[in-house]
C-alpha positions as a printed Julia matrix, in Angstrom:
164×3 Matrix{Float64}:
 22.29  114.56  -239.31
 25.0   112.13  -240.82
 27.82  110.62  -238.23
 31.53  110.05  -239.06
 32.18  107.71  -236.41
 35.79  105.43  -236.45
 35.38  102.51  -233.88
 39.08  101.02  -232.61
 39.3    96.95  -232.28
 42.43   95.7   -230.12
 42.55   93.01  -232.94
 43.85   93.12  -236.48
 40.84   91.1   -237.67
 38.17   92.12  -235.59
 36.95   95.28  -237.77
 36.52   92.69  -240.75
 34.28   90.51  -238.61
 31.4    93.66  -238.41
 29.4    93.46  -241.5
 26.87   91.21  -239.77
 26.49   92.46  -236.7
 25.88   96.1   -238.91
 23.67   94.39  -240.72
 21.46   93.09  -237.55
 22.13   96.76  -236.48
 20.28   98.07  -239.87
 17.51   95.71  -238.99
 16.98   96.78  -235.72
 16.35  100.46  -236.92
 19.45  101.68  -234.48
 21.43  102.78  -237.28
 21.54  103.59  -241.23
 24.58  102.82  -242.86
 25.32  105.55  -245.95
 28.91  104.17  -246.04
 31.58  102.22  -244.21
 35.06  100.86  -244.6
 37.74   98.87  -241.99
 41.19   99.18  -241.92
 43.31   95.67  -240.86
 46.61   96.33  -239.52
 48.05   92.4   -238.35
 51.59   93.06  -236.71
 53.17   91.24  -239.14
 52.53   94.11  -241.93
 54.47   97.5   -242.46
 50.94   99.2   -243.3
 47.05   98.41  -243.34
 45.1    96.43  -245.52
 41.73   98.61  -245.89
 38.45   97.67  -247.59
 35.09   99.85  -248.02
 32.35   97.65  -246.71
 29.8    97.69  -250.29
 27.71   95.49  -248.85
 26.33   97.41  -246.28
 25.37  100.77  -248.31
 22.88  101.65  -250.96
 22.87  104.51  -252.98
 23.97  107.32  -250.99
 27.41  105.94  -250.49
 30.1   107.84  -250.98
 32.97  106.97  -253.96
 36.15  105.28  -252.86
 38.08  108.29  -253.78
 37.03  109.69  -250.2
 38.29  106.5   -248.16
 41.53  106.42  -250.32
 42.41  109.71  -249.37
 41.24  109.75  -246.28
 43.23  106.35  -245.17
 46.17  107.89  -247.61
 46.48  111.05  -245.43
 46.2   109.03  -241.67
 48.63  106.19  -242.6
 50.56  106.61  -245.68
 51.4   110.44  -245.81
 54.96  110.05  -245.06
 55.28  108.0   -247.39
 54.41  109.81  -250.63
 55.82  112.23  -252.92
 56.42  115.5   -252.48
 53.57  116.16  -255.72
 50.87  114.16  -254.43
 51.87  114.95  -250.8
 50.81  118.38  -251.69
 47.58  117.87  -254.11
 46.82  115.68  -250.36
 47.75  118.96  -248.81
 45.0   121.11  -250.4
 42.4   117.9   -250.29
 43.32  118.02  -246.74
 42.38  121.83  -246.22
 39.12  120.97  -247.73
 38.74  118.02  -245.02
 39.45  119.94  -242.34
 36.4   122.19  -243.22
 34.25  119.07  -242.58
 35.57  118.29  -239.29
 38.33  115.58  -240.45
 41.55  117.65  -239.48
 44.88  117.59  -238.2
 43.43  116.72  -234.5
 41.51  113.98  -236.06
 44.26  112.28  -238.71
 46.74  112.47  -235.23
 44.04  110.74  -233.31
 43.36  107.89  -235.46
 47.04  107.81  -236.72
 48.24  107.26  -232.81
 45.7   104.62  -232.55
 45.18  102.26  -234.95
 48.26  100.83  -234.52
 49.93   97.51  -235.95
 47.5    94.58  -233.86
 44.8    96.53  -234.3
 41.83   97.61  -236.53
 38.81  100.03  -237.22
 35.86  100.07  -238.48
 34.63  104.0   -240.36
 30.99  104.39  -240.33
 29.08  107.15  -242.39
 25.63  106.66  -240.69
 22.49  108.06  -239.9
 20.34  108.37  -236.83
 22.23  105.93  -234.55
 22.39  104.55  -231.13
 26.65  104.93  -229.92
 25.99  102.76  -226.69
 23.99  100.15  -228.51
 26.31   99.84  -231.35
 29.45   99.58  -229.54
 27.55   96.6   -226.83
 26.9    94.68  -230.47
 29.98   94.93  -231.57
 32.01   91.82  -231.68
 35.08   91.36  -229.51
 33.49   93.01  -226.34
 32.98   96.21  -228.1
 35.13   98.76  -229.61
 36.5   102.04  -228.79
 34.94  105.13  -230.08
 38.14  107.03  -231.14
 35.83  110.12  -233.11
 32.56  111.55  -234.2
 31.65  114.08  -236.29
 29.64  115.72  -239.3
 26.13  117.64  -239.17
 23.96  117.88  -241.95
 25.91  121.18  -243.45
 29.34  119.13  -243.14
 27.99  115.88  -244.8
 26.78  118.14  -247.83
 30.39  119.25  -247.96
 31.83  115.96  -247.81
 29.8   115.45  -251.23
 30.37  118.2   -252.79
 34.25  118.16  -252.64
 33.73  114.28  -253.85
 31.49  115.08  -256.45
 29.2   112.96  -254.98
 25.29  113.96  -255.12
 23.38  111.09  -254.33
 21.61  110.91  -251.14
């Protein structure tokens, strides 16, 4: 069973500062990374910076396609046009029959906030209570979790996106 997890840092950096503690994390055997990405939102900024995280994922990681959409429909929806708002619209649908829907774009949306930042893991057989205690910064907040194994096969298919 694959996890969707989004972890909430009360920093704007603090996301960006994961990939080794992750990495330690892999090592460990409490968690496989099949994709990741952070979001960066320093006050100073109208939006979010957002990278995925290719260092940390082989193979089965999913295109960038599905983190630009996804980050497109929690923090820049308003802002696009009314064409691609609704091509979003119908991506959406598809979303929501994975588990990332309205209830979930809200909840991230309210809380990564400007002075804040996230970390989106795609992962495999992990440990919640031992990843969040590793995490820099005193932890992070676990805002959402989702996907089974049907979902995650979804999530491929509507991204094209085969490899496992």
């Amino acid at each position: 069973m694959s996890t969707l997890t989004v972890w909430k840092f009360q920093s704007a950096d603090a996301a960006e500062n994961v990939e080794t503690t992750l990495k330690s994390l892999q090592k460990e055997g409490l968690i496989k990374i099949l994709d990741a990405a952070v979001v960066s939102w320093p006050t100073d900024r109208p939006k979010p910076r957002t990278k995925q995280l290719h260092n940390l994922v082989g193979a089965g990681a999913l295109s960038g396609t599905f983190w630009g959409m996804l980050f497109g429909l929690i923090f820049l929806m308003p802002l696009l046009g009314a064409a691609i708002g609704a091509a979003a619209g119908a991506l959406g649908g598809k979303l929501a029959d994975i588990g990332i829907d309205d209830e979930f774009i809200a909840e991230v949306k309210q809380q990564v906030t400007p002075g804040t930042s996230a970390l989106f893991l795609l992962t495999r057989d992990e440990v919640p209570d031992r990843i969040s205690d590793s995490l820099p910064g005193g932890g992070a907040e676990l805002l959402h979790s989702n996907l089974d194994t049907v979902r995650e096969a979804k999530l491929r298919d509507i991204f094209g996106d085969d490899a496992e």
